[in-house]
Backbone bond lengths (Angstrom), bond angles and torsions (degrees), N, CA, C in turn:
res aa  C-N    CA-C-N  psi(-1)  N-CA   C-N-CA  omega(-1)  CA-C   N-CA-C  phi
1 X - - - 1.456 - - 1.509 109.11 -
2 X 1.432 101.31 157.52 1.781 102.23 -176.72 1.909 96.05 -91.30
3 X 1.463 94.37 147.39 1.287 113.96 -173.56 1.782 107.43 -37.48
4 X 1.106 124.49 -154.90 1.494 135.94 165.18 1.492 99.97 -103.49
5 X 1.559 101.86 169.23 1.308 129.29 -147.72 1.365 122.71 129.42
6 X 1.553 96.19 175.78 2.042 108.53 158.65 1.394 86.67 -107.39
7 X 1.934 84.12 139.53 1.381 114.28 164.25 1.534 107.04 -68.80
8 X 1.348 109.26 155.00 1.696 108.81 -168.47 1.891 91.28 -103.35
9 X 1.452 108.86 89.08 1.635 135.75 -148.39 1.970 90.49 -59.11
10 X 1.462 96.20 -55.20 1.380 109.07 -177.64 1.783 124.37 -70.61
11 X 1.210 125.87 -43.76 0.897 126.83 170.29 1.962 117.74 -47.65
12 X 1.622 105.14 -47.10 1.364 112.31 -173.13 1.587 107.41 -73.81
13 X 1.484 117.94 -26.39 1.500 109.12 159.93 1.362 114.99 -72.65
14 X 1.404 134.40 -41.49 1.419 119.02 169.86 1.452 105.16 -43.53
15 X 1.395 143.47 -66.32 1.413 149.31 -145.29 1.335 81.52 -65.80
16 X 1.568 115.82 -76.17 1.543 109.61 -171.04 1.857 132.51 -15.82
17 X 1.232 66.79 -57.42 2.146 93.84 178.99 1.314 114.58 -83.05
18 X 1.348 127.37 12.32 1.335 139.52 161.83 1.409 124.35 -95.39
19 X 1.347 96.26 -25.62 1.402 125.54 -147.60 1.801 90.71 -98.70
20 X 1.242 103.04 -30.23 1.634 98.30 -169.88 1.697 94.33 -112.39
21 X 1.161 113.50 26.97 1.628 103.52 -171.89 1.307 142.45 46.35
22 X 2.113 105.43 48.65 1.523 89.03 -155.54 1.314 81.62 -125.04
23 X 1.359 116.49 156.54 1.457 133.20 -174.17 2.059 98.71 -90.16
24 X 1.319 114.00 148.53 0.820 110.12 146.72 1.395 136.12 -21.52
25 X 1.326 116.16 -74.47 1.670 115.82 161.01 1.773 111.08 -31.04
26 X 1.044 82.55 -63.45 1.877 80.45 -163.04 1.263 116.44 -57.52
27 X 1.268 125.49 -16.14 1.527 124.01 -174.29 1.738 90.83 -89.29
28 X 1.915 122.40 -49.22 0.995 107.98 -163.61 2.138 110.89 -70.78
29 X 1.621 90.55 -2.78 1.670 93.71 178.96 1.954 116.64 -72.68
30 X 1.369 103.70 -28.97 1.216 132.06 163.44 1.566 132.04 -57.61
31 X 1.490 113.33 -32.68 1.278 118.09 178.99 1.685 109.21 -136.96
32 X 1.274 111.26 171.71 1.383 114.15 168.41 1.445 129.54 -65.93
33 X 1.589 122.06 12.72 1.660 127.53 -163.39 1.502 92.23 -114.80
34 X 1.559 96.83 152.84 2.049 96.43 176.69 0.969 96.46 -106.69
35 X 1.439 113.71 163.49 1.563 127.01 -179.14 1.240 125.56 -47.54
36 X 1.487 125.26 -37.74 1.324 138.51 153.76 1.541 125.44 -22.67
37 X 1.752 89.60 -52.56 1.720 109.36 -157.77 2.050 95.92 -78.14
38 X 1.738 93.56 -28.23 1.691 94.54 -172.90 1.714 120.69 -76.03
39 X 1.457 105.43 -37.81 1.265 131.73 171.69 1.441 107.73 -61.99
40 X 1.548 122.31 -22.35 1.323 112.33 174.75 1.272 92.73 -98.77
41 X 1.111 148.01 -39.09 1.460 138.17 -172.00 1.650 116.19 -51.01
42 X 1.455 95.31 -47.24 1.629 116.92 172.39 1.220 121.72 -54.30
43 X 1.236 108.89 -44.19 1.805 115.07 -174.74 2.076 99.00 -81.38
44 X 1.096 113.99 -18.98 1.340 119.89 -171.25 1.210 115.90 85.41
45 X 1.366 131.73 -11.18 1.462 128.10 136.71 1.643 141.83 5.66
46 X 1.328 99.54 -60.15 1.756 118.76 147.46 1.528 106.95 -128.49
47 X 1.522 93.48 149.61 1.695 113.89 151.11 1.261 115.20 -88.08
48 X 1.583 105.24 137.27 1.211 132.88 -159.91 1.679 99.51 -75.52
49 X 1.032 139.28 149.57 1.734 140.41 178.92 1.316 104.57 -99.45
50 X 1.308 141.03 135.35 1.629 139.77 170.29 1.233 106.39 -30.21
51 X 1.154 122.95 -39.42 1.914 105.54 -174.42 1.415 96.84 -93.18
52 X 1.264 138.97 15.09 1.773 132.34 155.82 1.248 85.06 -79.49
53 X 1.471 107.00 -90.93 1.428 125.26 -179.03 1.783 99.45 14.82
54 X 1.813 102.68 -86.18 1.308 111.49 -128.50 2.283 77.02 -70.91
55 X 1.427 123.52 -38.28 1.687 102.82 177.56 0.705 91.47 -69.96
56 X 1.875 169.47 -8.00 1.287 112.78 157.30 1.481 137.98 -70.19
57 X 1.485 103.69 -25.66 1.600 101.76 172.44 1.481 130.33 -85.27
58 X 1.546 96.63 6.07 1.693 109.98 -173.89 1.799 87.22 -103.94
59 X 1.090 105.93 -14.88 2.057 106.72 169.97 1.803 99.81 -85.13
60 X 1.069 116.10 -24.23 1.474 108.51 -170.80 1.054 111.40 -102.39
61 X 1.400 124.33 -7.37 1.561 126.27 -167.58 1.875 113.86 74.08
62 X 1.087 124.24 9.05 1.147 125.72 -174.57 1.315 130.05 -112.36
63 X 1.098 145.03 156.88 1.540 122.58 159.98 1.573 153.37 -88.48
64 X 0.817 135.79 -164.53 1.819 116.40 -147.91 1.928 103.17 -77.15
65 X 2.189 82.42 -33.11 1.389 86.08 -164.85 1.810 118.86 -90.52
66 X 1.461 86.45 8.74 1.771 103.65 167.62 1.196 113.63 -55.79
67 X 1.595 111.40 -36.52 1.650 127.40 174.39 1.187 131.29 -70.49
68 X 1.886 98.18 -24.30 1.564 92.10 -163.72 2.105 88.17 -93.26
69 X 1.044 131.20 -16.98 1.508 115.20 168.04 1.359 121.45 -145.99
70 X 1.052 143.37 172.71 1.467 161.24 167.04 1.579 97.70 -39.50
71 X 1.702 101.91 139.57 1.766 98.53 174.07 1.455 98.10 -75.59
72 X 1.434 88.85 163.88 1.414 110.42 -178.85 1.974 105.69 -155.38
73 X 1.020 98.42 167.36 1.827 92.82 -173.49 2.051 83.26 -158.15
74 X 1.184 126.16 133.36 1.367 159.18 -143.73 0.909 114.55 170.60
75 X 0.981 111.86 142.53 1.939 141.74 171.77 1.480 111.87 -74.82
76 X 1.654 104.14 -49.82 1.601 104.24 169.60 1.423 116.95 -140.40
77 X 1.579 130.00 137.95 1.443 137.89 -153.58 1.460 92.24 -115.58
78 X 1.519 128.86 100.46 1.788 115.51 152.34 1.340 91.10 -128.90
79 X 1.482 80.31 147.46 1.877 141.78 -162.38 1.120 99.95 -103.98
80 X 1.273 130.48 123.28 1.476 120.94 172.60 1.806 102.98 -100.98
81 X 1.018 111.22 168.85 1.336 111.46 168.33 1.162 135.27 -24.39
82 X 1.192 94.92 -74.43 1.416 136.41 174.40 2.060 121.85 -53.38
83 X 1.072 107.29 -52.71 1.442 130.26 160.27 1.375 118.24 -49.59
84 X 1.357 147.93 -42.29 1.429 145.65 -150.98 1.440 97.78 -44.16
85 X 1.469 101.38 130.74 1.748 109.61 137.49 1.302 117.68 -42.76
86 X 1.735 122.82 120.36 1.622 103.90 174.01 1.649 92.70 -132.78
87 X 1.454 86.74 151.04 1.678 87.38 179.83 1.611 108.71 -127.12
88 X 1.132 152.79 104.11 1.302 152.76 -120.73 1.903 103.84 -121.76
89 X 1.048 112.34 104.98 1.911 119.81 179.57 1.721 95.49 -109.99
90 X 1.876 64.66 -178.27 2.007 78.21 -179.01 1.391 101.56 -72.19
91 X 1.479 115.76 112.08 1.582 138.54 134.54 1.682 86.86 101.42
92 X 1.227 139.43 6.48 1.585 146.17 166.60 1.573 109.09 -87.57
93 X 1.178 116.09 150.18 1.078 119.76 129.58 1.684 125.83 -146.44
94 X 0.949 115.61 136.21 1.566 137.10 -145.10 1.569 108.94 -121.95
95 X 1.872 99.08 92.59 1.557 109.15 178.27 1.871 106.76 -80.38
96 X 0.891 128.33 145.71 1.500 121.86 149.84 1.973 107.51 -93.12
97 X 1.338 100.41 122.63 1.471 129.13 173.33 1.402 107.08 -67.75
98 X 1.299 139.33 -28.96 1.512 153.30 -139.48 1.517 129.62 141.32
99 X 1.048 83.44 131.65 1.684 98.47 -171.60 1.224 123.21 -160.12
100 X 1.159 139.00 147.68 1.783 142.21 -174.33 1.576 121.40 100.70
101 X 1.633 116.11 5.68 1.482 100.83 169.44 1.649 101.12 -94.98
102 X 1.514 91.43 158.88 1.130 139.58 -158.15 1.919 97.32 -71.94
103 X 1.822 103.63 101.99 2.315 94.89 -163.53 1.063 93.22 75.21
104 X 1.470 135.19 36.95 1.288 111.85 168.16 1.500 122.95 -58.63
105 X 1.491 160.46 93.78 1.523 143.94 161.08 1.145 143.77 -46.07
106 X 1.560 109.82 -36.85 1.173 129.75 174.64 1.709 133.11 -94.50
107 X 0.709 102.92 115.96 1.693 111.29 -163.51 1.429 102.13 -116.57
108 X 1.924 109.57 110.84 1.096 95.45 166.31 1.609 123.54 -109.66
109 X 1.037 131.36 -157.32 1.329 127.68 -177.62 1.636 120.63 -179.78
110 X 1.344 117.04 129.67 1.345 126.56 168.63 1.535 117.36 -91.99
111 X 1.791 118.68 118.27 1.533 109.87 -174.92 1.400 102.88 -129.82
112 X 1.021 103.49 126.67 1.444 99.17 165.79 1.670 111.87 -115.26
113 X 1.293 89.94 145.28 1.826 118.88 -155.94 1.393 102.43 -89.42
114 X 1.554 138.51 109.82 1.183 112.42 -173.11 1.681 93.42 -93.89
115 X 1.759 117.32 173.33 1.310 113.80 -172.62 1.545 112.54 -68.41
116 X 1.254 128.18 144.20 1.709 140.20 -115.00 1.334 129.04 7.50
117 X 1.272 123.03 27.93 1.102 149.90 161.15 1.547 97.32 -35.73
118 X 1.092 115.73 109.71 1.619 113.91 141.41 1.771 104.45 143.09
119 X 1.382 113.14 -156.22 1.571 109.87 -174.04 1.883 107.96 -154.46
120 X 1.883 88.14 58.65 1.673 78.93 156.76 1.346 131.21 -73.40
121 X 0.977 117.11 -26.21 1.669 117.34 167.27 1.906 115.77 -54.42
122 X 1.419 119.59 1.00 1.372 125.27 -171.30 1.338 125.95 -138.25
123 X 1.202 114.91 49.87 1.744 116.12 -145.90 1.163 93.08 -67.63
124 X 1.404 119.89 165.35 1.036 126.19 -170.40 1.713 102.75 -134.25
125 X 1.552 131.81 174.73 1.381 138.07 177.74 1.091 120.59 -159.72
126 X 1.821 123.82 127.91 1.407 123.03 -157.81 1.654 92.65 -152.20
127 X 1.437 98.48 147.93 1.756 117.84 -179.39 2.105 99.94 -47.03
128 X 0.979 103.38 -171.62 1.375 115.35 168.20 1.338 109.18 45.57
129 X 1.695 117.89 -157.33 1.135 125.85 -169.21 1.395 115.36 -122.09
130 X 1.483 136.52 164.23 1.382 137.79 173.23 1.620 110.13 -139.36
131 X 1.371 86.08 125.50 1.868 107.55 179.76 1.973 90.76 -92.45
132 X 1.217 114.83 145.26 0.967 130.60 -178.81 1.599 115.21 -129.76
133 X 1.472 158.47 75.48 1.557 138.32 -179.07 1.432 111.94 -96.29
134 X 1.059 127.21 131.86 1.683 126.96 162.02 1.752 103.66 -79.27
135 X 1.541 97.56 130.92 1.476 94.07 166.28 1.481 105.81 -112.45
136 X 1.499 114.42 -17.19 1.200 117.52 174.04 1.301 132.94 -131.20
137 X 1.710 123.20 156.21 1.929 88.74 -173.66 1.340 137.64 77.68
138 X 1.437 125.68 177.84 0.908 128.89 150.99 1.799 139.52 -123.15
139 X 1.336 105.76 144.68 1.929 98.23 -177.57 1.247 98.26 -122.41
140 X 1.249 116.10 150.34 1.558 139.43 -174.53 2.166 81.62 -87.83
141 X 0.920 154.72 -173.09 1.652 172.10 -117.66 1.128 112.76 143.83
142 X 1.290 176.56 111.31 1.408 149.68 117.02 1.262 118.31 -52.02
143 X 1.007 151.26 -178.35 1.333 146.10 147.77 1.800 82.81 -168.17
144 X 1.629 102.97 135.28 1.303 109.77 175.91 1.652 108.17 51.14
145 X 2.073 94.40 -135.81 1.940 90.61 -177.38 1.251 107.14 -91.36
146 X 1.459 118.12 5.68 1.761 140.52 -165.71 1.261 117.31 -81.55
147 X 1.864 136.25 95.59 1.316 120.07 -165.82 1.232 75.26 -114.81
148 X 1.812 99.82 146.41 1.710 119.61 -165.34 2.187 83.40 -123.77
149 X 1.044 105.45 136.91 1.781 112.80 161.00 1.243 105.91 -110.92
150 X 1.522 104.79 99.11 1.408 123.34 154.20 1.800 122.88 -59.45
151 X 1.971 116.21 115.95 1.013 91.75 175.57 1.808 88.25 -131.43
152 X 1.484 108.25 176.12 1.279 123.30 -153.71 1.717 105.66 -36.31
153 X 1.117 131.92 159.01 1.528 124.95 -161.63 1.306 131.74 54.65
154 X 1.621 104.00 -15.60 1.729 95.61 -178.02 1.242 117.04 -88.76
155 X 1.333 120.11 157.88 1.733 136.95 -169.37 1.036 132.67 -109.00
156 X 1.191 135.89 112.01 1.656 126.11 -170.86 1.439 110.64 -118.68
157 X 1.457 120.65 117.08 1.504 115.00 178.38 1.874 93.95 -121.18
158 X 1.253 97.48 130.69 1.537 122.25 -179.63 1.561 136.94 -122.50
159 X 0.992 116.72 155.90 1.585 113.39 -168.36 1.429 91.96 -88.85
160 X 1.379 146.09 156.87 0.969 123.97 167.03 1.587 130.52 -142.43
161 X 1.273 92.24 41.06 2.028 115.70 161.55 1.533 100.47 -89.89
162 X 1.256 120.62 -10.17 1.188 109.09 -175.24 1.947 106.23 -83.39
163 X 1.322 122.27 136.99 1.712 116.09 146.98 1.282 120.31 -2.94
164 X 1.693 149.46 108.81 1.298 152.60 169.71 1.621 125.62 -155.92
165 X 1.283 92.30 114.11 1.611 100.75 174.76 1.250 124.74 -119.47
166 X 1.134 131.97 165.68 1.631 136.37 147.59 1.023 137.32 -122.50
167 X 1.616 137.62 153.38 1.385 148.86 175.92 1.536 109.65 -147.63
168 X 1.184 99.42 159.47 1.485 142.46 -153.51 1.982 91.63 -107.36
169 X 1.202 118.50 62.11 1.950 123.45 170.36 1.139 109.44 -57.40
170 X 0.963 126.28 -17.99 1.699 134.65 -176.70 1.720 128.70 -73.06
171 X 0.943 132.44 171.02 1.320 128.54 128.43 1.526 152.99 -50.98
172 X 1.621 79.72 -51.68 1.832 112.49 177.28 1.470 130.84 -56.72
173 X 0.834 163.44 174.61 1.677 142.74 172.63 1.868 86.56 -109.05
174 X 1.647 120.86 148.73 0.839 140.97 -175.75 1.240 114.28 -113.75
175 X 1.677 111.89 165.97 2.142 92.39 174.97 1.770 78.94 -162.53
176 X 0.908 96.36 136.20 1.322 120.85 167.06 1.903 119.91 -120.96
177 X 1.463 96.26 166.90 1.688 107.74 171.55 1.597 102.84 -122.80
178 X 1.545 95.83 112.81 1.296 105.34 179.82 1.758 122.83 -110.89
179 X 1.364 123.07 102.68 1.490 119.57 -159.52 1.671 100.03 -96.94
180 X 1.104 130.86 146.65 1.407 142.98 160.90 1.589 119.63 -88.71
181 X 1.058 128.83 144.26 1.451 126.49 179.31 1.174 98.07 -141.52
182 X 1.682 122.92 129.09 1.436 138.19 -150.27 1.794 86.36 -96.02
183 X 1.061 132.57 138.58 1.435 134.63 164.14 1.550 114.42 -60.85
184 X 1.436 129.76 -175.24 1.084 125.32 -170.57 1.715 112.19 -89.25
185 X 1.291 116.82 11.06 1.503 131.32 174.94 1.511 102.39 -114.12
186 X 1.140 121.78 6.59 1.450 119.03 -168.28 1.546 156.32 55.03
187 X 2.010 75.54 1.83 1.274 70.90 -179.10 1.962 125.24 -83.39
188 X 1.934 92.41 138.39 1.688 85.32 -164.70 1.400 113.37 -71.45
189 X 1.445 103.82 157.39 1.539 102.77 -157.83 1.446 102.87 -99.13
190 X 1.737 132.34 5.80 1.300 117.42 163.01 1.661 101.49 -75.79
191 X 1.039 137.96 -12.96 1.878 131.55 -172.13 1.890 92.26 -65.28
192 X 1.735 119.66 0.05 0.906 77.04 -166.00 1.850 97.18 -135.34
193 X 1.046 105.89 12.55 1.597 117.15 -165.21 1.788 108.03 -128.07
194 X 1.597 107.98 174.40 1.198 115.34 166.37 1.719 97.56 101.06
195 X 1.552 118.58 -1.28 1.494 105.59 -162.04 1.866 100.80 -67.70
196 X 1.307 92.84 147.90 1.746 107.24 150.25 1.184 117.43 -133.89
């Protein structure tokens, strides 16, 4: 794993989008961001927000955490504490747990929710499945017309083509363990969540 730090968010989407031959235009033809908004993301100018974030890698074909480091392909990925990839949105913050094997499916993740933290107003929908645990706090869940209140120990496993968001109802800052499960086409299901 690469040491600790911030990932340099913008730079690794420029490489990315070089890498697949796509012009500015074409990536911003692909997602909801204008060329302006990408070219500043790129130069590091602005930070990108989880719902850029997650259209830009659903414009690149890639995933969120393609951005947060250098590929890598390993047999086994440990994270020390101390080390996490973190990528910081409005009222999120978004550790990667593991990342870099080779088909990877499983994507896990540490978030902590700051209070109104999150994007029920934006549900979002992705292939496969999502494990959800609160270790801390509380999260409001939606899934569909179904809002679930996650409190410390509780578990949420979900289908996840269905409508699903979260927020932070509280005061308190919250943190959850959030795992992704790639569907049987693969496609991974962080390219498609996390917006605020």
């Amino acid at each position: 794993m690469s040491g600790a730090g911030e990932p340099d968010v913008g730079k690794r989407i420029l490489e990315l989008r070089r890498k697949l031959g796509l012009s500015l235009r074409a990536v911003a033809d692909r997602c909801e961001l204008s060329i302006n908004a990408i070219s500043r993301i790129e130069r590091g100018v602005s930070s990108p927000t989880l719902s850029s974030l997650h259209q830009l890698a659903t414009a690149l074909g890639v995933s969120i955490t393609d951005f947060l480091e250098d590929e890598v392909e390993q047999a086994a990925v440990l994270v020390r504490s101390g080390s996490r990839q973190r990528f910081r949105g409005s009222g999120i913050i978004m550790e990667s747990l593991g990342s870099g094997l080779r088909g990877q499916e499983l994507e896990p993740f540490m978030v902590t929710v700051e209070p109104s933290g999150g994007n029920p107003g934006d549900p979002v929908r992705h292939g496969g499945q999502e494990f959800v645990y609160c270790l801390a706090g509380e999260v409001d869940y939606g899934v569909g017309d179904q809002v679930y209140r996650l409190l410390p120990g509780d578990s949420l496993l979900l289908v996840a083509d269905r409508p699903h968001w979260f927020c932070n109802p509280t005061g308190q800052p919250a943190t959850l363990i959030l795992v992704f499960q790639a569907d049987q086409a693969h496609d991974v299901a962080r390219r498609r969540h996390l917006r605020v």
